[in-house]
Structures are given as C-alpha cells and as structure tokens.
N, C-alpha and C positions, 0 to 999 in steps of 0.2 A: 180744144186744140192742144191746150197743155198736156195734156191727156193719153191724147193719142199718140203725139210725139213722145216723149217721155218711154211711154211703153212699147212703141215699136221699136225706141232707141236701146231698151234696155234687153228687150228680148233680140233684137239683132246681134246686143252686145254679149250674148250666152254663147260662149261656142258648145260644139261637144266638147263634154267634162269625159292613197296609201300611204297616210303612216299607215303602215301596215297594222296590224299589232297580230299566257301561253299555258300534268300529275300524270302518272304513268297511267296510260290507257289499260292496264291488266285490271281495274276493275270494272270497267268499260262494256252493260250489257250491252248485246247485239240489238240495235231498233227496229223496227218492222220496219221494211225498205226497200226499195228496187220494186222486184216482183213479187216481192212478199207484203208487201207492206199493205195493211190491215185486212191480211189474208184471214183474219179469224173472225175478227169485230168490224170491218169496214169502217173502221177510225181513218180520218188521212193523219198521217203525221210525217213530219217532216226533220229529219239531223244534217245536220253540220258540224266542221269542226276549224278550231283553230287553235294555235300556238301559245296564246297568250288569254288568262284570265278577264276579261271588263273590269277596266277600272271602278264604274260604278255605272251605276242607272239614271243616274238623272241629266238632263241634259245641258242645266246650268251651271252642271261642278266639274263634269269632264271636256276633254276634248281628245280620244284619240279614237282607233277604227273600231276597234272593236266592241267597244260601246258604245259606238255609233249603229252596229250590226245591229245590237238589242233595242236601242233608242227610238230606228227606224221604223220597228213594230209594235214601242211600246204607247209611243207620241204621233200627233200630228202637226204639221208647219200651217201657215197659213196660206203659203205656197207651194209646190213642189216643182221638180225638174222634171219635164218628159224625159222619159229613159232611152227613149229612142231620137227625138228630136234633139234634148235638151233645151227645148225654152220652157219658159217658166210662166206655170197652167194656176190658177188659181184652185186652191185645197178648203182651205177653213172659211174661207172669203168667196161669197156670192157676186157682191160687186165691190169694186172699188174705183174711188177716182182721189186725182191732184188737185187739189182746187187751186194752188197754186205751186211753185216753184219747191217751198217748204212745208207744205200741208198735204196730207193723205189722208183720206178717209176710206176707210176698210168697212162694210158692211158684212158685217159673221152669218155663216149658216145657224138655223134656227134648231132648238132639239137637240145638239149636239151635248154628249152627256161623257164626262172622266167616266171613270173605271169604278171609282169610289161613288157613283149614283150623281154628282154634284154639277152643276149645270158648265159646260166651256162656254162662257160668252165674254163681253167686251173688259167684265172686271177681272177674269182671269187671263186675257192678254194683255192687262194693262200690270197688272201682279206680275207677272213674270218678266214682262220685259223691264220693268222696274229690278227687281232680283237679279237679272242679268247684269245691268248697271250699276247695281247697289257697289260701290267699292271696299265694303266692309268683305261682300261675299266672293267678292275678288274670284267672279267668274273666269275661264281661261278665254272664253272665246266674246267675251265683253265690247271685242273692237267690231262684233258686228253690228252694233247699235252704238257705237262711240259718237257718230252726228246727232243720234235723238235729243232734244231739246226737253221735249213731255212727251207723255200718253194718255190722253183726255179719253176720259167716257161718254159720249153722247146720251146714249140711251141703251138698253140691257145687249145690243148686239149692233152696236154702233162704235168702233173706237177711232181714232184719229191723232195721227204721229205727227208730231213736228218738229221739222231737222234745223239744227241752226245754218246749216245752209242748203244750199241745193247738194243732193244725194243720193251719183250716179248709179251706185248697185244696191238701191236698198230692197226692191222687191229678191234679187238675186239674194241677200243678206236675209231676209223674211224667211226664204224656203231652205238655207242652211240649219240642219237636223239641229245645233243648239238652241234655235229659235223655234224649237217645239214647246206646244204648251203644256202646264205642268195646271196639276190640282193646285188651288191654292189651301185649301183645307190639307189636303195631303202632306204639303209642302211644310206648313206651319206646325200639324200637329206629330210630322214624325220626323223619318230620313228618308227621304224619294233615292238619296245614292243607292239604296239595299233594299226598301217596300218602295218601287218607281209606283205612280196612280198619273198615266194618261188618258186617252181617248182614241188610242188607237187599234188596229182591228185584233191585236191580242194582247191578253192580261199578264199581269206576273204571277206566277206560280211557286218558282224556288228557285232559290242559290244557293248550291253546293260551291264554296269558296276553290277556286282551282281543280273542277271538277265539270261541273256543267250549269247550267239557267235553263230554265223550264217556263216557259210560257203555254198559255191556254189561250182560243178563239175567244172573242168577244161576243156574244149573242148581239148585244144592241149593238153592232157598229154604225156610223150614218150611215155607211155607203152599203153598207149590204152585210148579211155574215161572212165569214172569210170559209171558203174550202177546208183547209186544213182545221184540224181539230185541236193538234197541241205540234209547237215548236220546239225544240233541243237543241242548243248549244254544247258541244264538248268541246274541254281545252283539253288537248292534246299536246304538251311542249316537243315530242318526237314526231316531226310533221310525216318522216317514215311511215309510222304509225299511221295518220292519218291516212292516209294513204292507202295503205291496206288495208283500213276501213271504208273506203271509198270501191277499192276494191272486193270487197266482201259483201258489201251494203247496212255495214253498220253507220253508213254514216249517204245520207244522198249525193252532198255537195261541197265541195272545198273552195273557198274563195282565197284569191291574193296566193297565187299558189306559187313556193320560191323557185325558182327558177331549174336547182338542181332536177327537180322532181317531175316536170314537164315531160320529159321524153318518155316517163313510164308511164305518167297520165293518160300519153298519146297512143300508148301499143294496147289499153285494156279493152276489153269486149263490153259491148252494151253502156260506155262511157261516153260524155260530148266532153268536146276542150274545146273554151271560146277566147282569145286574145284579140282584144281589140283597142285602137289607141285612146292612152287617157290623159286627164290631167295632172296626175300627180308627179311631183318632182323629188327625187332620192338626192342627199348632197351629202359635203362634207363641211362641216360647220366650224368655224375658229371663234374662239371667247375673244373678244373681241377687247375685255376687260385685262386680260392677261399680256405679258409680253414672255418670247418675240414676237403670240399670233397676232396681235397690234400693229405690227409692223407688215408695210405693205411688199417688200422684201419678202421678207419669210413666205408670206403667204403666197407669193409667185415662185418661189423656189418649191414648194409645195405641187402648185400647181404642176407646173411643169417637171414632174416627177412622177405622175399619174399618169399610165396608159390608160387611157378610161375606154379604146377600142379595146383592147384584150379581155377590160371587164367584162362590156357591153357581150363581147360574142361569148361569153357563158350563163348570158339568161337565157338564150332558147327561144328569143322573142320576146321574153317577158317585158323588156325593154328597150330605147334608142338613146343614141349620145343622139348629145343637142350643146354647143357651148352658152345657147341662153338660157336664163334664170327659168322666162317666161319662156314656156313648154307649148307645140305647136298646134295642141290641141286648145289653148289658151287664150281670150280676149286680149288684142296688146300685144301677140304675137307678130313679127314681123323676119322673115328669110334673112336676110341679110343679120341679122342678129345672132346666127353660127359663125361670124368671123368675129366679136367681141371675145375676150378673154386672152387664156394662155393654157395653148396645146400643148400635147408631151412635147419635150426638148431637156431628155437626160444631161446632154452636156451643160445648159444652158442653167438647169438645176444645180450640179455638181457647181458650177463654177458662183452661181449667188450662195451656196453651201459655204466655199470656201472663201472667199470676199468675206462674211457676214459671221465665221464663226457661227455657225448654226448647227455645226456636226456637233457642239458642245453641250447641246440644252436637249435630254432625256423628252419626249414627248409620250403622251398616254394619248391612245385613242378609247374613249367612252364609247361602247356599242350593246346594243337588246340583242339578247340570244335568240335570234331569229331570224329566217330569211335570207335576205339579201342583205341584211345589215352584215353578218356572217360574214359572207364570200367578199363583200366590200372589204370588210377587216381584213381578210387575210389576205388579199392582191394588194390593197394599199398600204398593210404595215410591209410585206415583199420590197415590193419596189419604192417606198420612202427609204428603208434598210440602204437596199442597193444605191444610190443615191447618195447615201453617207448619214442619212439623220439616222439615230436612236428612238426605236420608236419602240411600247409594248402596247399592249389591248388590256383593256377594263371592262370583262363582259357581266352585263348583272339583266333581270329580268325586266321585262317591259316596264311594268308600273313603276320600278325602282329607277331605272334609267329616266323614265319621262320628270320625275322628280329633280333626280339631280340635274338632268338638263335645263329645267327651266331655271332653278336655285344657279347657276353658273357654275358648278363643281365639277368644272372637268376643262381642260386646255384644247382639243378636238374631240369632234364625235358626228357619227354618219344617224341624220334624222333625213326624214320622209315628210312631205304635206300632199293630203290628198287634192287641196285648191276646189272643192265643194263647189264652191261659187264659179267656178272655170272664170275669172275675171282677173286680171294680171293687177289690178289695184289691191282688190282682199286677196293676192299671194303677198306683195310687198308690203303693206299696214299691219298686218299681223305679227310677219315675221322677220321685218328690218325694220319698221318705224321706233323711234325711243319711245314711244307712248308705251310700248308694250315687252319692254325688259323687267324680266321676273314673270314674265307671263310666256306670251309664245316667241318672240323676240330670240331663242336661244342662242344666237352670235352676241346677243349685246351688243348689237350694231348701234350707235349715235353719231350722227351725223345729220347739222341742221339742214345743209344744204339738200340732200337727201330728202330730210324729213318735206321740205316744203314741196318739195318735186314730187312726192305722195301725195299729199295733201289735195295740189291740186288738182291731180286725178281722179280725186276723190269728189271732189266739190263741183265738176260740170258737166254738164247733161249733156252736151256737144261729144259725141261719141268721137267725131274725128280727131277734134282735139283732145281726147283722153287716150287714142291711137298712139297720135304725136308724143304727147308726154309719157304713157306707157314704153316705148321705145327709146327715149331718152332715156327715164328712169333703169334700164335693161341695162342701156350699155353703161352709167353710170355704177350698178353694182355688182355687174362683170365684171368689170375693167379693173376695180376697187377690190376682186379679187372676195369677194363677204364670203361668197360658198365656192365650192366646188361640184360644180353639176355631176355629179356621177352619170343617174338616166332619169328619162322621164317615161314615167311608165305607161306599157299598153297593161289594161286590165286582164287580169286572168283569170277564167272559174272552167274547174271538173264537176260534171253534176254526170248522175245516173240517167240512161234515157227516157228511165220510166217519169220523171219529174218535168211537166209541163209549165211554162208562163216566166222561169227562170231568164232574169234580165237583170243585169248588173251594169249601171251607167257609168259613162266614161271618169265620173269622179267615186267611183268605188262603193256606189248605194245600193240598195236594192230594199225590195216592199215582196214578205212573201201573199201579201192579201188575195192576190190573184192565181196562189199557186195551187196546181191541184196533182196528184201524185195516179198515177196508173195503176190498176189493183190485177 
C-alpha cells in the first residue's frame, strides 16, 4: 500500500519538465550529414553543436547542461524521465519497492556491464552514491541525496536506501543525470572528469579541449545496440556559426538555441524547429552576502527597474515571463503565483534609488558569453542605467563564470536552472536552502525560516501538502525579492529533417540511443 501510494504520488508529482551552457569553427571538418550522411560507408553518425566546452565527464563533479548532453549518453540512472509523458519509468531497476516510509529497495537489472568490461550492480550504486555524498568530494549536485541516511548491499544486484526521513522526490532525484552510475574501478583508478567509464549506449572516444568530444556506439548495451555509430560534439562559441553549420549540414542539430537566431532557423529548407514549454528558469541573482544586494530595498528598486515584457518579446518564443520562482511547467506550480513580486514601476524604482542612495554604489553584472545570458545583460544593464544605478557587465566563459558564481565573486549575475527533477522542492533546496552555499546556492540565500519551509517539503509524501507548502515557499522568496525571474523557458532544438527519433524533454535532456539518421 505504501507502495503504491508513494509512487503514484510521486509520478503524479512529475509534471512536464537550461543552464544552458562554448574555438573558432575554421577548423571545423564538414560531417557526413543531412542527406549525405554515410553516403559512402553507411556509418550513421550524428553532430551537434554548442557554445560552450563540457565542463567535464563525470557526473559527480559537474553540474551544468552541457555535460549533461555528454553524461546523458555516456551513463545510465536508475530511473529515467519519459520524454514525452515525463513520469519516471524505471531504467537500471527491474523492480522496486518501499518497505517502509524510509526504506527502498531497488532490485538492479542483471548483466549490465560499464564500458570498462566491469560488472554495474548493487556495489557500484552503492560506490557512487556514497562519492556523491562523500563531503571531502564536495559534489555540486550532493543535495540530491542530502536525505540518504546509507546505502546497504543486499545481495550482488540488491541495494537498499534509507532516508532519515520520508523523501518526497527521491525516485525523481534517482533519474536526475548526476545520479548516473559511474565505474567504480574507473573512478578510483583514473579521472572519469576527462576518461568518463559508464554503461551507457556510447563510449568515450576523445576530447579535443574547446573543440569537440567524440563518442563511439557501445556494442554490449542492455538494451540493444544503438543506430548510430559515433557521436560529435562541436563547441562552436560563434552560435552564427553554428548555425550555418546547421545549415550546410556540418552539423544535424542545435539544441537551446538563443533566441536571436530563431527566425533564421525557421526560414531554412529541409530544417525542423521545435519549441515547447519547459522547466527551466533564467534569473537574475544578488549575493546575498554583499551589501546593498542584502538589503531588501535595493533588491526592489532593481526589480522594479526591469521591463522583463520587452525582454521576454525578443526571444521569438524561446521563452515566457512568469513573476514565479516556480515555472508553470513545475510541480508546486500554482496561477495565482504571477501576482507575487514586483513588476516594472520606473518611477517607483527611480524614487527607492533616491531615498536609499543607491545611484552611489557602481554594480557589476557577472554574465557567460552566451545566449540569452547576452541579450539579459544588455536590456538589463539599459534600463538599470536609465533608472539611475551604475551599472557595468563582467562577461567571461562558461566554466569560468560557473566557478566564480558558486565561490560568491561577484555582486549580481543572470544564471539559468534547468529544474531536471520539474519538482518546485529540488528547484528551491538546491538553489536557496543554506545547506548549499558554496555549491549551487549562488544568491547565498540564508534564511532559517525559509530553510525550514523547504525542509518540509521535502520530508512528506502528502503531495497536497507539499502543494500547500510549495506555494508558500513561492511567495515567500518572491516577495523576499532572492531572484529576479527573467523567463522560464520553452525548450528549443533545429535538427535537419533527415534525423529521426530526436526528442528533447521539457527539462533540456535528450538520449540519442534511439536516434537513426536518413541515408
């Protein structure tokens, strides 16, 4: 009974789910592609491109999208998201039950085998999610398993979690790409961030550092061989570029595509453009550690200084204003939660400006050369300017940004969460609970009251009341002014139409296993 409730609670609780995340494409061969592609050899292969380098390969030392692109083909979870439903389908896991409120047991598929020959069963889920938690290895994405209590081995494909209390999204937390398993041999005797060793349906091949990633099919996958034959990554930092390699067919598919670049996507021949609404939410972040952005003044006079309609109408779709945190494609979502906050009101800005002495204190906005981060920067240093504050832009490259963000070295800065888990609890634990300043926290939000307002959204299986308190929690760090919702984003991907099975879920994932290319 516990069982079934539990898991019909939890998959009710999934609704449909960008940090988005960059070398001059001039040495950028042409890939077999479109209608060419393996016109010679009948290889399938498949390119893409993006902006920004992968921070790394492995999936317990990073957290941001684009190595999450690589992650998603190089690992498996123990659950996954349908891409189309979004509930959450059992992956690595045959059966599972709750024997109680605090106990899981997981029963693992048998024969499943890493990359490196070496067997996935109950000791290398129980290795990994330990290394997750380990606080020496001070993973980023740790607060997905922050309830786990232990990780018992029953028997070689038996493991069994238990939370120190009841814990609402933890199958949803299970199929979150960090919570992929990793070789433990791999793991220990090299760097999985630069040689990754999964189990998933393709291998690693190479990294050209600011260049490309090169994956290869996996022959033994469980589930079957995969279509394609080898995978390509190019970082492209001139998404232009991309672009007309999208166009030409150097390249099949562009995911998270910025906004500007939309309307050319939509005039090419023989190209699809799919926008559809997700979870991820784009803001504008105040250190939370610093003053004046400490002060909840400032941080209203801000607000209210941001036309975020004027932004909103130059992504082309890519996106929608929303004044909640929690984004409508989001668990915990509630309508009424667009009147929380503080709308443009120039005058009303102008006049806390000049009360508060705040046209006096120079501000930097920290922003990644990319995207939508971009066009954020330059609408909202415009109209803070106009406004009366002083304001300059600090733009540096993704992995360098994500660095200084988490380390607090900077006074504002526009970040992205792509909300994986589409659950409004693992949007606010992560990224305003104190547990998790110096991690993903990057406002440096503390605040106990707050903190316990999470907590218990965390801790009850009572969907309605995590509703309740999800909605509380909303309008408490609206109101409290922490971020600034810029947009919540609809997903975007250009693929060529020669490329079949291409599905990118409302939280920005996607599995090319089932992809197969038109010859």
């Amino acid at each position: 009974m516990i069982l079934k409730f539990l898991r019909n609670a939890l998959l009710a609780a999934v609704v449909s789910l960008f940090i988005t995340a960059c070398s001059d494409d001039s040495d950028v061969e042409p890939e077999a592609s479109g209608d060419d592609a393996g016109a010679d050899s009948g290889s399938q292969e498949i390119a893409f491109a993006t902006s920004s380098d992968a921070v790394g390969l492995s999936p317990i030392d990073t957290n941001d999208s684009v190595s999450a692109y690589m992650l998603e083909q190089l690992y498996d979870t123990l659950f996954v998201h349908n891409p189309e439903t979004m509930e959450i389908e059992p992956h690595l896991v045959d059966t599972y039950e709750a024997l109680d409120d605090t106990t899981w047991e997981f029963k693992l598929k048998e024969d499943v085998l890493f990359h490196d020959g070496t067997p996935l069963n109950a000791e290398a889920v129980k290795y990994t999610f330990e290394q997750l938690l380990d606080e020496e290895r001070a993973a980023p994405r740790a607060s997905l398993l922050e309830p786990v209590e232990s990780i018992e081995v029953e028997d070689e494909y038996t493991v069994v979690i238990n939370t120190k209390e009841p814990y609402g999204p933890l199958l949803a937390a299970l199929s979150h790409v960090n919570a992929s398993i990793v070789s433990p041999e791999a793991d220990e005797s090299g760097d999985i961030m630069t040689e990754p060793v999964g189990s998933g349906p393709f291998k690693f091949d190479s990294w050209a550092s600011s260049d490309n990633i090169v994956l290869t099919k996996n022959e033994d996958y469980f589930k079957g061989v995969p279509e394609l034959d080898k995978v390509t990554m190019h970082v492209i930092p001139e998404y232009a570029s991309a672009v007309g390699m999208l166009e030409t067919g150097q390249v099949d598919f562009l995911p998270n595509i910025p906004s500007e670049h939309i309307p050319r996507i939509e005039e090419m021949e023989e190209t699809e453009l799919d926008l559809t609404p997700g979870t991820g939410i784009n803001y504008l972040a105040f250190n939370m550690e610093k003053e004046p952005f400490n002060n909840l003044e400032f941080r209203k006079a801000v607000s209210h200084a941001i036309d975020r309609d004027e932004y909103v109408e130059q992504l082309n779709g890519a996106g929608i204003k929303n004044n909640s945190i929690i984004g409508p494609e989001v668990f915990g979502y509630d309508e009424s939660a667009q009147e929380f906050g503080y709308d443009y009101d120039m005058e009303e800005s102008q006049k806390l400006i000049e009360e508060n002495g705040f046209d006096e204190t120079p501000i930097t906005l920290l922003v990644a050369n990319e995207g939508h981060f971009v066009l954020m920067s330059e609408i909202v240093q415009a109209q803070l300017m106009e406004a009366g504050f002083d304001v300059n832009i600090e733009m540096m490259e993704w992995g360098a940004f994500l660095e200084e963000a988490a380390a607090g070295n900077y006074e504002m800065a526009f970040v992205s969460w792509a909300n994986s888990t589409a659950d409004g609890s693992e949007l606010f634990y992560p990224n305003l609970h104190s547990d998790n300043i110096d991690a993903t926290n990057r406002a440096r939000y503390n605040n106990e009251a707050f903190d316990t307002l999470v907590e218990q959204s965390r801790t009850t299986i009572d969907q309605d009341e995590r509703l309740d308190l999800l909605h509380e929690i909303n309008e408490f760090a609206t109101n409290d002014a922490v971020w600034v919702p810029m947009h919540h984003t609809n997903v975007s991907v250009g693929y060529h139409e020669s490329v079949n099975n291409l599905r990118i879920s409302p939280n920005t994932s996607f599995s090319l296993y089932e992809i197969s290319i038109d010859e």
